[in-house]
mmCIF file of the N, C-alpha and C atoms, coordinates in Angstrom:
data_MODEL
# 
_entry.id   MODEL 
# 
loop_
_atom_site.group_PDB 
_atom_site.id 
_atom_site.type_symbol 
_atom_site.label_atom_id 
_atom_site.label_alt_id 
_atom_site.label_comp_id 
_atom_site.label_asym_id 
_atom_site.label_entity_id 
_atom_site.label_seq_id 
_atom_site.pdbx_PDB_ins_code 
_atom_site.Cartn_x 
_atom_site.Cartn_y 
_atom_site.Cartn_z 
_atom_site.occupancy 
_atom_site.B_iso_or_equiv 
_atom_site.pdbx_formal_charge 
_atom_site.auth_seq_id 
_atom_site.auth_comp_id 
_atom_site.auth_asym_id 
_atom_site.auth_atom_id 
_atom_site.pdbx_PDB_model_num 
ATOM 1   N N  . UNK A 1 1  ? -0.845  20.609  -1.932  1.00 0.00 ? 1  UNK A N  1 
ATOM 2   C CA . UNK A 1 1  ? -0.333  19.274  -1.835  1.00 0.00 ? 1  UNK A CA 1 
ATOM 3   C C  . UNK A 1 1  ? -1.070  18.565  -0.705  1.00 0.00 ? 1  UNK A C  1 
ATOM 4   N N  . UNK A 1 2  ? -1.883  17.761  -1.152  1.00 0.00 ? 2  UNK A N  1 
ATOM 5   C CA . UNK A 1 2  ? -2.616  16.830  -0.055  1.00 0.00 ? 2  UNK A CA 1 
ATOM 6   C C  . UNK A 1 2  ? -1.359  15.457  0.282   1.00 0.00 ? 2  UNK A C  1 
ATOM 7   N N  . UNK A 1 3  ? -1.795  15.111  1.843   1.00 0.00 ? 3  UNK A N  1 
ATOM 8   C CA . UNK A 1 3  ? -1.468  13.861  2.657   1.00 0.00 ? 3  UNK A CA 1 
ATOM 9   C C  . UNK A 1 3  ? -2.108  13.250  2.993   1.00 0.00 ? 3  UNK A C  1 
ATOM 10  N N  . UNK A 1 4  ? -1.941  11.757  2.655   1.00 0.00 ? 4  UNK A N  1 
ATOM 11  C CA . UNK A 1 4  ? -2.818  10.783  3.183   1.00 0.00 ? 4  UNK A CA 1 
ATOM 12  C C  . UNK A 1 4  ? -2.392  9.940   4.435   1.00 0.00 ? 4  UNK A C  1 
ATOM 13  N N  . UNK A 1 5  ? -3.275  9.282   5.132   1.00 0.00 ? 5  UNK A N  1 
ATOM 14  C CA . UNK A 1 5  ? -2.207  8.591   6.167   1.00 0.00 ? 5  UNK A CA 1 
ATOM 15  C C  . UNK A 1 5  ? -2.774  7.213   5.284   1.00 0.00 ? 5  UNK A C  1 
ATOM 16  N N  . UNK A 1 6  ? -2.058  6.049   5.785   1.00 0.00 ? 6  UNK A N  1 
ATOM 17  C CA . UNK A 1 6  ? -2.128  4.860   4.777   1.00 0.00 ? 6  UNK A CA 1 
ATOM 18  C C  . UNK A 1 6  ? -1.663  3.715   5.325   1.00 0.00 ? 6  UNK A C  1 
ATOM 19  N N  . UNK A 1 7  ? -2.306  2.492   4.769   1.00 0.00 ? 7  UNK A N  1 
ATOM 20  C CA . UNK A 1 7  ? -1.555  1.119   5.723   1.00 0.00 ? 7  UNK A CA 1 
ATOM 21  C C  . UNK A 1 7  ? -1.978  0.244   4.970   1.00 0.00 ? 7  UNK A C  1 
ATOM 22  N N  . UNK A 1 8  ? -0.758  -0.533  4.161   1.00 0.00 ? 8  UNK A N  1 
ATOM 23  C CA . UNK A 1 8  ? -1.041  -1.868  3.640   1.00 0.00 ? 8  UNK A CA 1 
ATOM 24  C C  . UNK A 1 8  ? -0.327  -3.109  4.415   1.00 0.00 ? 8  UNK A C  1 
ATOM 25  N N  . UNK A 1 9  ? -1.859  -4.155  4.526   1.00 0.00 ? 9  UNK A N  1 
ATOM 26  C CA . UNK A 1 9  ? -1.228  -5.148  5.250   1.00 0.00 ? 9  UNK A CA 1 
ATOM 27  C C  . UNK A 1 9  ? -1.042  -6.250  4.283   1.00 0.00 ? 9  UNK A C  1 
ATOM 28  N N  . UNK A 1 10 ? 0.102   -6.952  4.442   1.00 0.00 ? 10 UNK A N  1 
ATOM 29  C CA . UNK A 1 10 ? 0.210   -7.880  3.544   1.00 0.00 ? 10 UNK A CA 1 
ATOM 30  C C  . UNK A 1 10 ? 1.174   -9.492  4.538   1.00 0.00 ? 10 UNK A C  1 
ATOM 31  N N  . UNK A 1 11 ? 0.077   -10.446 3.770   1.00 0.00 ? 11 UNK A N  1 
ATOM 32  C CA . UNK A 1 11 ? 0.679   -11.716 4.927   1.00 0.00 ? 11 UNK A CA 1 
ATOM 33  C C  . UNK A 1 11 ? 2.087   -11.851 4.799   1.00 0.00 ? 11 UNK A C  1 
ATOM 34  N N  . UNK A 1 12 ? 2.637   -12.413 6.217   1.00 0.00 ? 12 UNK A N  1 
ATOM 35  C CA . UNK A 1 12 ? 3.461   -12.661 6.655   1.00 0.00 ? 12 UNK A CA 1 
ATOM 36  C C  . UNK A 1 12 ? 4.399   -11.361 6.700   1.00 0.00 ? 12 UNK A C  1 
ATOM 37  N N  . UNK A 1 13 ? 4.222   -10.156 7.184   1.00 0.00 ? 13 UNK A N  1 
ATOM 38  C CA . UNK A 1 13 ? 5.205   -9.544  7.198   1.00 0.00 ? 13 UNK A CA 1 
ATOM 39  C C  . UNK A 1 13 ? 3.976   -8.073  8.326   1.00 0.00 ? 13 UNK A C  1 
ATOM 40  N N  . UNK A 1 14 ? 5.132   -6.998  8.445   1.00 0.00 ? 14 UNK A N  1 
ATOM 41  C CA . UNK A 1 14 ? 3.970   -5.815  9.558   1.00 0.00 ? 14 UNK A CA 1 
ATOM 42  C C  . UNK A 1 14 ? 3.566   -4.903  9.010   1.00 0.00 ? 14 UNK A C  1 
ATOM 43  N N  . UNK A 1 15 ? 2.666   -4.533  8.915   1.00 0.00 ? 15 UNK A N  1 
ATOM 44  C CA . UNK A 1 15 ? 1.559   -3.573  8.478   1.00 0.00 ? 15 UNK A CA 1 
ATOM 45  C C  . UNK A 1 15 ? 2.486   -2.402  8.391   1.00 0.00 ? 15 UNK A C  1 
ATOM 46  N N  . UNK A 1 16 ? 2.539   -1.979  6.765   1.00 0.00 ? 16 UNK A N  1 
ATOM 47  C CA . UNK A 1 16 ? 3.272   -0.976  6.778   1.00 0.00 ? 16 UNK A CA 1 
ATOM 48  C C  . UNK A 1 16 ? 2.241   0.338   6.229   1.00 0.00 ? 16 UNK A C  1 
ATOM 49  N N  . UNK A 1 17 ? 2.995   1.186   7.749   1.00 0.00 ? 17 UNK A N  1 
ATOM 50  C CA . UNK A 1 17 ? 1.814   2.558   8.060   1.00 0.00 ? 17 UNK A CA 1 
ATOM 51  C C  . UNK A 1 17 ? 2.611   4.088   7.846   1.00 0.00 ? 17 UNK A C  1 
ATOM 52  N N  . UNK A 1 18 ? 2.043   4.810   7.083   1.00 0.00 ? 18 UNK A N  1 
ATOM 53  C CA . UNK A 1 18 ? 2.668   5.992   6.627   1.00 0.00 ? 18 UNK A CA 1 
ATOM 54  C C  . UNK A 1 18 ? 1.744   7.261   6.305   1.00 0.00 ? 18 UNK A C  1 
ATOM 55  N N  . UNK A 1 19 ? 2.409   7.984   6.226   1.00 0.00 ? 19 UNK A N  1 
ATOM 56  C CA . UNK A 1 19 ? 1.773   9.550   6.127   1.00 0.00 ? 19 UNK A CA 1 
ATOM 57  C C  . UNK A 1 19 ? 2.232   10.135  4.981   1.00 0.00 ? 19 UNK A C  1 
ATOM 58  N N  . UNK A 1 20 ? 2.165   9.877   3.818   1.00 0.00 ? 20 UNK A N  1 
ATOM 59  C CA . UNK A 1 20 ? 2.677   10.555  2.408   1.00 0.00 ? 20 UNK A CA 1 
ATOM 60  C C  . UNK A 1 20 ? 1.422   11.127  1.730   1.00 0.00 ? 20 UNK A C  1 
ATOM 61  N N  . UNK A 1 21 ? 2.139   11.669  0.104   1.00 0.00 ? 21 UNK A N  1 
ATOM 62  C CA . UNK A 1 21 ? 1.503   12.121  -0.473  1.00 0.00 ? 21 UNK A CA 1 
ATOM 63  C C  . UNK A 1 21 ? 0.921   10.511  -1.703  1.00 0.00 ? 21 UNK A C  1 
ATOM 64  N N  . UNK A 1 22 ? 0.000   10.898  -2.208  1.00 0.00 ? 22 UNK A N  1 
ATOM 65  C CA . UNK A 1 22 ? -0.903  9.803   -2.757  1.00 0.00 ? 22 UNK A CA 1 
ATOM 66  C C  . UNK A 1 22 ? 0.110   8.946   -3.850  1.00 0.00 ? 22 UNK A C  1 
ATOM 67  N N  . UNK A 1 23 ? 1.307   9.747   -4.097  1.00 0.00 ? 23 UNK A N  1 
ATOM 68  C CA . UNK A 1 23 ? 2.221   9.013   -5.140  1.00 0.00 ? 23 UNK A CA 1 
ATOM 69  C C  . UNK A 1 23 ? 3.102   7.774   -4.935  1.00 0.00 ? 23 UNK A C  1 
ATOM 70  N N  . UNK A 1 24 ? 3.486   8.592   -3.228  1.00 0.00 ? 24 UNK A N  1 
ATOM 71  C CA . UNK A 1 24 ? 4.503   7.363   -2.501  1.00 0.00 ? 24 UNK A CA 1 
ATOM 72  C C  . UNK A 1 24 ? 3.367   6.451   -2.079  1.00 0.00 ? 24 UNK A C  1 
ATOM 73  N N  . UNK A 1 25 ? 2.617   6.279   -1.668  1.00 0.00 ? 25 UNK A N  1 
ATOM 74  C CA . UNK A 1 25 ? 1.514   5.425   -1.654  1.00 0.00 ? 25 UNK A CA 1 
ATOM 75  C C  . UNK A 1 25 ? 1.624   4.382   -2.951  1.00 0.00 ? 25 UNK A C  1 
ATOM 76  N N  . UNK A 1 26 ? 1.107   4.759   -4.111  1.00 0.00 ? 26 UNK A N  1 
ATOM 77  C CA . UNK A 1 26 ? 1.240   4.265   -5.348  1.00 0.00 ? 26 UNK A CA 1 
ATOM 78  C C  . UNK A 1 26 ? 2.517   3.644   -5.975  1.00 0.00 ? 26 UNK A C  1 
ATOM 79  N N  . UNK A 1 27 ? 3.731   4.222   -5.190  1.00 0.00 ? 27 UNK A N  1 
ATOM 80  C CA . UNK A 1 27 ? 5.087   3.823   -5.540  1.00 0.00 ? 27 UNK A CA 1 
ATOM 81  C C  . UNK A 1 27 ? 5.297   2.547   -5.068  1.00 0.00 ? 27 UNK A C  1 
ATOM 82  N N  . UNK A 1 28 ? 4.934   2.411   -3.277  1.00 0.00 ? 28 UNK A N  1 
ATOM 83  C CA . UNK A 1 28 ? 5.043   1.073   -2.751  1.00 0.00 ? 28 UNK A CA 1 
ATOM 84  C C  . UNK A 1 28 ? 4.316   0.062   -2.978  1.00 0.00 ? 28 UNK A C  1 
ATOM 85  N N  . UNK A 1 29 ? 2.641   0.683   -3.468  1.00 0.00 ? 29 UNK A N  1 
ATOM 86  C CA . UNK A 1 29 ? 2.024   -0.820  -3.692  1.00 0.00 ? 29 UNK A CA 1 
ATOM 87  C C  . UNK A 1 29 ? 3.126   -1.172  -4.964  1.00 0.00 ? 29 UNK A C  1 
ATOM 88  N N  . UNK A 1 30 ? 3.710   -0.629  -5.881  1.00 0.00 ? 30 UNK A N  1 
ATOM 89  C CA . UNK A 1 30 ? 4.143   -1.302  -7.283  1.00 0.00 ? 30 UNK A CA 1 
ATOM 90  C C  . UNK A 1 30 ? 5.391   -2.133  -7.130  1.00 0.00 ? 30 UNK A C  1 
ATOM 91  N N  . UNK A 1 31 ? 5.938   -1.336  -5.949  1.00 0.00 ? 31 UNK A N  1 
ATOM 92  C CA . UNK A 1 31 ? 7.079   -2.442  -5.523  1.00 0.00 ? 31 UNK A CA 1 
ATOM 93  C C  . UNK A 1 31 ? 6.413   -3.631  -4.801  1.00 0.00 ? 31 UNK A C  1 
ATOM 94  N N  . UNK A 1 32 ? 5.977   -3.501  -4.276  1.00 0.00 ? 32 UNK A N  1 
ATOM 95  C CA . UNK A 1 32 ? 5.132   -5.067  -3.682  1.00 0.00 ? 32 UNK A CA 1 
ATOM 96  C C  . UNK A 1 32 ? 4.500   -5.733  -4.497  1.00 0.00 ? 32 UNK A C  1 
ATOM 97  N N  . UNK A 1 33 ? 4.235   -5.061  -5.581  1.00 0.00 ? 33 UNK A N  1 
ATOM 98  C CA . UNK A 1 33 ? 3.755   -6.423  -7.068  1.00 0.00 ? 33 UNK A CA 1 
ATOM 99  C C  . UNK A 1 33 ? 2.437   -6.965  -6.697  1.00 0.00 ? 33 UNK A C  1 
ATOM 100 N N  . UNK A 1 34 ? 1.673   -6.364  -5.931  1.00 0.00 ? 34 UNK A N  1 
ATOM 101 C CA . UNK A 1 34 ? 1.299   -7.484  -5.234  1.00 0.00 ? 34 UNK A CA 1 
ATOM 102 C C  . UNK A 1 34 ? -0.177  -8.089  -6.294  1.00 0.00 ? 34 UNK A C  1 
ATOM 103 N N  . UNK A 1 35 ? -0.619  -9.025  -6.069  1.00 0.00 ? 35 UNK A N  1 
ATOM 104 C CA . UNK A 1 35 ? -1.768  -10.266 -6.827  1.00 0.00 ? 35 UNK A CA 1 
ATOM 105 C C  . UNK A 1 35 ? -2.807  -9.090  -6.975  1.00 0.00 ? 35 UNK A C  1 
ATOM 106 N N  . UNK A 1 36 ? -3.124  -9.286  -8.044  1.00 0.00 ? 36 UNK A N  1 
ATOM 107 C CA . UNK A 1 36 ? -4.596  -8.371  -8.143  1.00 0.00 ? 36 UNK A CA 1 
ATOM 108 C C  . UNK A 1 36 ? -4.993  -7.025  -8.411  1.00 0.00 ? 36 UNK A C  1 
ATOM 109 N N  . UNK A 1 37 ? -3.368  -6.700  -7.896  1.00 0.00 ? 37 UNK A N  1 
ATOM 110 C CA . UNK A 1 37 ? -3.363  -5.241  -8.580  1.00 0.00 ? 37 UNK A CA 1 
ATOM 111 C C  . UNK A 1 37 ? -2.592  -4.598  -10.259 1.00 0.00 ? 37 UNK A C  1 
ATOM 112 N N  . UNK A 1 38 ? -3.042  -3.806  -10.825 1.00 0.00 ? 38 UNK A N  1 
ATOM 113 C CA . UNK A 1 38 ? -2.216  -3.559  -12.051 1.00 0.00 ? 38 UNK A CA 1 
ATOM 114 C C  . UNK A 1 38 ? -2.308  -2.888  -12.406 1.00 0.00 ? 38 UNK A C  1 
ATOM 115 N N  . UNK A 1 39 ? -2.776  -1.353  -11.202 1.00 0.00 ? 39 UNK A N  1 
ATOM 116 C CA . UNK A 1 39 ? -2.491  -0.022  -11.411 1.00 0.00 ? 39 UNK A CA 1 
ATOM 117 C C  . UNK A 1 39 ? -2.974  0.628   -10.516 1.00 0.00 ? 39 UNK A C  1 
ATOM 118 N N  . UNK A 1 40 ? -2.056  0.733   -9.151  1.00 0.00 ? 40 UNK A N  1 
ATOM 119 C CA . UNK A 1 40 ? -2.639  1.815   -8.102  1.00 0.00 ? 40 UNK A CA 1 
ATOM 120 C C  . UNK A 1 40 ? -3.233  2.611   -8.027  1.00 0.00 ? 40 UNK A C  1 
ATOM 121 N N  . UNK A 1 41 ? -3.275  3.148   -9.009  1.00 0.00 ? 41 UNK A N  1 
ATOM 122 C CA . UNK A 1 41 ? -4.469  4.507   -9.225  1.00 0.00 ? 41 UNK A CA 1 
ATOM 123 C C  . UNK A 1 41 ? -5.813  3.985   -9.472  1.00 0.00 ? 41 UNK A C  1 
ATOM 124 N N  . UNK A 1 42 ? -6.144  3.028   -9.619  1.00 0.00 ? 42 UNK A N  1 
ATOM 125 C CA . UNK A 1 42 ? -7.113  2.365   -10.227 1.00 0.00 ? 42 UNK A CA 1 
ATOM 126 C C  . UNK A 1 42 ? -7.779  2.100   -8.799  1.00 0.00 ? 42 UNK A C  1 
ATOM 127 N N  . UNK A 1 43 ? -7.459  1.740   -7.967  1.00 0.00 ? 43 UNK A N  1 
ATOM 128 C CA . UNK A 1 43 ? -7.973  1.522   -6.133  1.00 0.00 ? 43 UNK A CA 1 
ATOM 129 C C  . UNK A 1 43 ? -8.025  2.967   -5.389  1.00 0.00 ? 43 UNK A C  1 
ATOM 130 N N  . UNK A 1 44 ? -7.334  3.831   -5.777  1.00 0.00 ? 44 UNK A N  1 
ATOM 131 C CA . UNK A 1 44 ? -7.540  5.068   -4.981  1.00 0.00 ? 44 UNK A CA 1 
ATOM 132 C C  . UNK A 1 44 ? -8.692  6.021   -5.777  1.00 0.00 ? 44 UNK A C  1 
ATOM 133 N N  . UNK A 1 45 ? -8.548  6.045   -6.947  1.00 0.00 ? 45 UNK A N  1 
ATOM 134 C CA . UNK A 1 45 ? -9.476  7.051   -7.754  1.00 0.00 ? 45 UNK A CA 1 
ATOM 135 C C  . UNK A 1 45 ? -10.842 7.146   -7.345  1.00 0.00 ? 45 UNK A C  1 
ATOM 136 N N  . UNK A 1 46 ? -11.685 8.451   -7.277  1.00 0.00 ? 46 UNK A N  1 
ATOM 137 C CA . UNK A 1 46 ? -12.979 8.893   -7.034  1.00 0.00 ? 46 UNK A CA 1 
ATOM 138 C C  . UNK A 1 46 ? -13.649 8.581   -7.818  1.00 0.00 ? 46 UNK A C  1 
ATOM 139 N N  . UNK A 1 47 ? -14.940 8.351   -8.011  1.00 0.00 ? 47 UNK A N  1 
ATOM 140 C CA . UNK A 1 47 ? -15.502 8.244   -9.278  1.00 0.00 ? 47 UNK A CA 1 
ATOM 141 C C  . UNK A 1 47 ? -16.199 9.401   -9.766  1.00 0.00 ? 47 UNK A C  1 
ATOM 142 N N  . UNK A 1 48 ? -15.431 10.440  -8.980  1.00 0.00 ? 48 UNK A N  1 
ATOM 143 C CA . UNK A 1 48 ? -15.781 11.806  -9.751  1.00 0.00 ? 48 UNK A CA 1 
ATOM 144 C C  . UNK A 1 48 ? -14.164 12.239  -10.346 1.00 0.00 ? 48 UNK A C  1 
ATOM 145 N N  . UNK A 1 49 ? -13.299 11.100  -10.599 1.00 0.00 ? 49 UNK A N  1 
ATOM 146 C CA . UNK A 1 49 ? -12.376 11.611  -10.822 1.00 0.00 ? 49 UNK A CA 1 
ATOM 147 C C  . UNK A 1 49 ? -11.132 12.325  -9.802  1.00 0.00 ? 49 UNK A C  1 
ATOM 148 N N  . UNK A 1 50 ? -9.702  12.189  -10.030 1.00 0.00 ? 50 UNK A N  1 
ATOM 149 C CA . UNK A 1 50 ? -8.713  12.667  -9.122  1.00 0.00 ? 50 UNK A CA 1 
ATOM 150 C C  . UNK A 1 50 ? -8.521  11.442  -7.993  1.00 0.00 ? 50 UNK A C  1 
ATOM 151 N N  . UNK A 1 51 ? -8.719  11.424  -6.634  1.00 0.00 ? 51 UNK A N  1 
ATOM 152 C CA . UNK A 1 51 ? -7.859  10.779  -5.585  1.00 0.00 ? 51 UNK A CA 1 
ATOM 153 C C  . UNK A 1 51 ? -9.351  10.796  -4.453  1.00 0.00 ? 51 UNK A C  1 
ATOM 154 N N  . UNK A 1 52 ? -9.772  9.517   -4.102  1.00 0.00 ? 52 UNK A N  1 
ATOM 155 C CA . UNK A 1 52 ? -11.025 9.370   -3.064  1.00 0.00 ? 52 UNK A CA 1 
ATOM 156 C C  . UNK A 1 52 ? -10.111 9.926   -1.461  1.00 0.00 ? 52 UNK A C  1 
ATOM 157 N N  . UNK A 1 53 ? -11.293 10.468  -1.271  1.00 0.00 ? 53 UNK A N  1 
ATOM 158 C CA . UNK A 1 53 ? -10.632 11.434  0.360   1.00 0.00 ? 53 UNK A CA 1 
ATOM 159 C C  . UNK A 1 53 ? -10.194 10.188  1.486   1.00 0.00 ? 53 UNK A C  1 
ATOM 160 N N  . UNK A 1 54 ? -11.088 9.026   1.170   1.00 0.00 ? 54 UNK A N  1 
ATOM 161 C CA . UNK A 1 54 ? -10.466 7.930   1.817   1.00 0.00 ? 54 UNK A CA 1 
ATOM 162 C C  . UNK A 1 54 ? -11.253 6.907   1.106   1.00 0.00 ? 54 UNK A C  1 
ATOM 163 N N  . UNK A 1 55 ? -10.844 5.333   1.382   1.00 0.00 ? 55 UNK A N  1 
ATOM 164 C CA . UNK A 1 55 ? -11.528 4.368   1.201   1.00 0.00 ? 55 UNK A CA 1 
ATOM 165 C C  . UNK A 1 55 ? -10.474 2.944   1.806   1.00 0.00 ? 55 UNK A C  1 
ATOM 166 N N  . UNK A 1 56 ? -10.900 2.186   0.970   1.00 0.00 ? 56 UNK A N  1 
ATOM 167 C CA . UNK A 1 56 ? -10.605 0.714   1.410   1.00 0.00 ? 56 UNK A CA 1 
ATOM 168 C C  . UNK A 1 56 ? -10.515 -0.424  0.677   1.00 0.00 ? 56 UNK A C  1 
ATOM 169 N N  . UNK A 1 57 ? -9.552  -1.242  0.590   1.00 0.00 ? 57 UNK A N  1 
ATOM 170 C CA . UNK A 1 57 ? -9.415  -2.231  -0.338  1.00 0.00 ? 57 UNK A CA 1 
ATOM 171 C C  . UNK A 1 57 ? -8.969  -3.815  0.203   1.00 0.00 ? 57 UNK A C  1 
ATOM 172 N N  . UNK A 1 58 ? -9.465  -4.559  -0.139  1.00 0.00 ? 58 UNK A N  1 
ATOM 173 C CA . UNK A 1 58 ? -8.951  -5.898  -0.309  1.00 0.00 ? 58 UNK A CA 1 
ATOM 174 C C  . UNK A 1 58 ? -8.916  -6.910  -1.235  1.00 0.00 ? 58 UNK A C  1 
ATOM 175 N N  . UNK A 1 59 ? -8.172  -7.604  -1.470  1.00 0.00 ? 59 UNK A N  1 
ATOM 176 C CA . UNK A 1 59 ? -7.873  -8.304  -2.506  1.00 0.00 ? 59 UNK A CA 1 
ATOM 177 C C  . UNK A 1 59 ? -7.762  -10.040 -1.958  1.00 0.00 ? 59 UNK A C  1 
ATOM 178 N N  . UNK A 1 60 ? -8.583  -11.011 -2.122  1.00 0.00 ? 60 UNK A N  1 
ATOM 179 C CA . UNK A 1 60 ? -8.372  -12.538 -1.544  1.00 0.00 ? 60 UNK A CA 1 
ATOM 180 C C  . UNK A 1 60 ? -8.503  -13.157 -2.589  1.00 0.00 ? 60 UNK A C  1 
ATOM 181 N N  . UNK A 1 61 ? -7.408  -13.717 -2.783  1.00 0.00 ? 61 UNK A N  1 
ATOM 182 C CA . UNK A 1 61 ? -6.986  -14.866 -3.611  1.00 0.00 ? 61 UNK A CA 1 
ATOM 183 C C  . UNK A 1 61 ? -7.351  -16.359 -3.204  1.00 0.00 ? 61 UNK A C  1 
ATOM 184 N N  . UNK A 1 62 ? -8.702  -16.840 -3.557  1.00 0.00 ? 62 UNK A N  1 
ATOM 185 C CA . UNK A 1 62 ? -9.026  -18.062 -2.392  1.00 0.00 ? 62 UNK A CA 1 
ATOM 186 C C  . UNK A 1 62 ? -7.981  -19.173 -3.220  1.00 0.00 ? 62 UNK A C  1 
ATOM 187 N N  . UNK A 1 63 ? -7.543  -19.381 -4.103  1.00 0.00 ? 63 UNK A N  1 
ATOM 188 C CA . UNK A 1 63 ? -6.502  -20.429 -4.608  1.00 0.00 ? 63 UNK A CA 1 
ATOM 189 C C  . UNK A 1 63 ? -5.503  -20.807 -3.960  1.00 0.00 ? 63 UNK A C  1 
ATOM 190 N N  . UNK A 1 64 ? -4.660  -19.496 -3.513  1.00 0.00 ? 64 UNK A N  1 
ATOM 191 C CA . UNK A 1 64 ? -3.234  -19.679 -2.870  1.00 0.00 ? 64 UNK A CA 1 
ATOM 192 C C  . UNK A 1 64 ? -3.229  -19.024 -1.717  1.00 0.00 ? 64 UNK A C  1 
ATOM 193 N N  . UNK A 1 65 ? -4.546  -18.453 -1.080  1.00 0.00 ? 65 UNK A N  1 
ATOM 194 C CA . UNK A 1 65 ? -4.907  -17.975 0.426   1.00 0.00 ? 65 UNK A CA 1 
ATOM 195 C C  . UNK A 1 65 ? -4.343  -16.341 0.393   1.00 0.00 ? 65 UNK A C  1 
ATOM 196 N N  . UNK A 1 66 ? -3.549  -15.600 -0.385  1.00 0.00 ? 66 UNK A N  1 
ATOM 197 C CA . UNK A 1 66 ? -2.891  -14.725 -0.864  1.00 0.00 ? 66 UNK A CA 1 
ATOM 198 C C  . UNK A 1 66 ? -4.151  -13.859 -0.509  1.00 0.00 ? 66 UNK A C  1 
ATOM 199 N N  . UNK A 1 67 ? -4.152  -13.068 0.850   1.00 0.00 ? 67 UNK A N  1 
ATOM 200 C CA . UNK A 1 67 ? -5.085  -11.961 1.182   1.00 0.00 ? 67 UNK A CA 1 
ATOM 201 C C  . UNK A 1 67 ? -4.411  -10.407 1.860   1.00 0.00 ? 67 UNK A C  1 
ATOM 202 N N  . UNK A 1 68 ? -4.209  -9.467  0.759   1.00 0.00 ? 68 UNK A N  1 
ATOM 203 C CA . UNK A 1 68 ? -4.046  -8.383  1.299   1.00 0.00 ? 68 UNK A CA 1 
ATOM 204 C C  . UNK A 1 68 ? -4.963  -7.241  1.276   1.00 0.00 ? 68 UNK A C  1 
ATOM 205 N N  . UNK A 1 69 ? -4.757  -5.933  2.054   1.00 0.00 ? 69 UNK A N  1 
ATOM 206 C CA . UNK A 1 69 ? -5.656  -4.804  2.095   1.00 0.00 ? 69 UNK A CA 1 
ATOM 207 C C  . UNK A 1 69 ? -4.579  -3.969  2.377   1.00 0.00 ? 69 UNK A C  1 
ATOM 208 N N  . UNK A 1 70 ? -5.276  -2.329  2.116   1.00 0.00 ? 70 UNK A N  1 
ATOM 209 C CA . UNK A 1 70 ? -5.075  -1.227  2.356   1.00 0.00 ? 70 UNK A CA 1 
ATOM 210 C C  . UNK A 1 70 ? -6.256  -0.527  2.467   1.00 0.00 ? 70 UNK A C  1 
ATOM 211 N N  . UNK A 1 71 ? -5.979  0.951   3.252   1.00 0.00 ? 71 UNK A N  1 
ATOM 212 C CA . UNK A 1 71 ? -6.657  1.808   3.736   1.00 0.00 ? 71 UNK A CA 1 
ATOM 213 C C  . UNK A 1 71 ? -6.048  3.168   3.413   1.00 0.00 ? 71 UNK A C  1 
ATOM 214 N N  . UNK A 1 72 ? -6.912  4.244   3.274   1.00 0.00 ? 72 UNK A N  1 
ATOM 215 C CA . UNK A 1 72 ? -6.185  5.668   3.395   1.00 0.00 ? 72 UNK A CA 1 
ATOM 216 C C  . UNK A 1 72 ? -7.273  6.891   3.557   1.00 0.00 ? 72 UNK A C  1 
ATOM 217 N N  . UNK A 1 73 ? -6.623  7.705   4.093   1.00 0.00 ? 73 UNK A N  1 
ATOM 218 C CA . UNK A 1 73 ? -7.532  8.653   4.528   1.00 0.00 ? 73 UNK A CA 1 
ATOM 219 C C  . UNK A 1 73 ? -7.076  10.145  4.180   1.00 0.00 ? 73 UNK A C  1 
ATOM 220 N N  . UNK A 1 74 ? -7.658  10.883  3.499   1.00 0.00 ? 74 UNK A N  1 
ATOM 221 C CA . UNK A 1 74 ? -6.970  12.225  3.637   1.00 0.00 ? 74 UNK A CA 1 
ATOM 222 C C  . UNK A 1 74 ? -6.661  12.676  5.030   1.00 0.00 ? 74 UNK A C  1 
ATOM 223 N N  . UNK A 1 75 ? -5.432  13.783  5.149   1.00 0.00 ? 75 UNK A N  1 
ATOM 224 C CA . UNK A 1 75 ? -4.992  14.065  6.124   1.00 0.00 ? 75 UNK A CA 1 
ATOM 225 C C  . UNK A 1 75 ? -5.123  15.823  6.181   1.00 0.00 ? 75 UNK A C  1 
ATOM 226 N N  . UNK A 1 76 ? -6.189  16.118  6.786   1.00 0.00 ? 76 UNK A N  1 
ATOM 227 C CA . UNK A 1 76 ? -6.455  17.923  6.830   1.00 0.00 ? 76 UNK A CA 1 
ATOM 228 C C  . UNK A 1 76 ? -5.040  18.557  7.612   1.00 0.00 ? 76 UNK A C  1 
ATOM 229 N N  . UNK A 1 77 ? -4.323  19.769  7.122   1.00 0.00 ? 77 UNK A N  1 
ATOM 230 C CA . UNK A 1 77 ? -3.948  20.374  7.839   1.00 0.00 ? 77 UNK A CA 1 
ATOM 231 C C  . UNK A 1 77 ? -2.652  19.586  8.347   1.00 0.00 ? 77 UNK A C  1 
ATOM 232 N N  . UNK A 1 78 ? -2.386  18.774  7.392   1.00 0.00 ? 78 UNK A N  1 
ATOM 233 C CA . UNK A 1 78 ? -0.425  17.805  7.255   1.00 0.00 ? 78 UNK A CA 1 
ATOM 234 C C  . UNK A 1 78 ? 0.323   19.120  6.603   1.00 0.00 ? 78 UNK A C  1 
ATOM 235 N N  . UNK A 1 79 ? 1.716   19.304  7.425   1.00 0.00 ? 79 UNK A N  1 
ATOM 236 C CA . UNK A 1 79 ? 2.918   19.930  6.872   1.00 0.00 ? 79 UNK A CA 1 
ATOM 237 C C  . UNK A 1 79 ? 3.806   19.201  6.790   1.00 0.00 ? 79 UNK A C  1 
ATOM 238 N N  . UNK A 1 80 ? 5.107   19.774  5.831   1.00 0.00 ? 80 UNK A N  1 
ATOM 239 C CA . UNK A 1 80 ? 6.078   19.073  6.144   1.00 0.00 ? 80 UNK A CA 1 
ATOM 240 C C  . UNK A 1 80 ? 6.969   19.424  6.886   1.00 0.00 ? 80 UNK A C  1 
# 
């Protein structure tokens, strides 16, 4: 069972930062709905397939100024 550490910032509100597994990650972007996205897995995936060890995303909406990101990183050697 891999852990990622993780942080999506989204305007007007605080950078929400966590240490889960890649699902709860995927759970919260879907509750946040947020513009641009329309399938979390689709921003984390490797292009060798499975879950990228880390990367980076942003999404700017120049219409309605609507600019969020996330980050994540595998986490070596996380217990619970």
């Amino acid at each position: 069972m891999a852990f990622y550490a993780w942080t999506i910032r989204v305007p007007n509100r605080q950078p929400i930062m966590r240490v889960t597994e890649i699902e709860q990650l995927h759970t919260v972007m879907g509750v946040l709905d947020l513009p641009g996205l329309q399938y979390a897995q689709d921003i984390t995936v490797s292009v060798y397939g499975g879950v990228a060890d880390s990367g980076k995303f942003r999404h700017v909406d120049v219409e309605d100024g609507f600019d969020w990101s996330m980050t994540w990183t595998k986490v070596t050697g996380a217990t619970v």
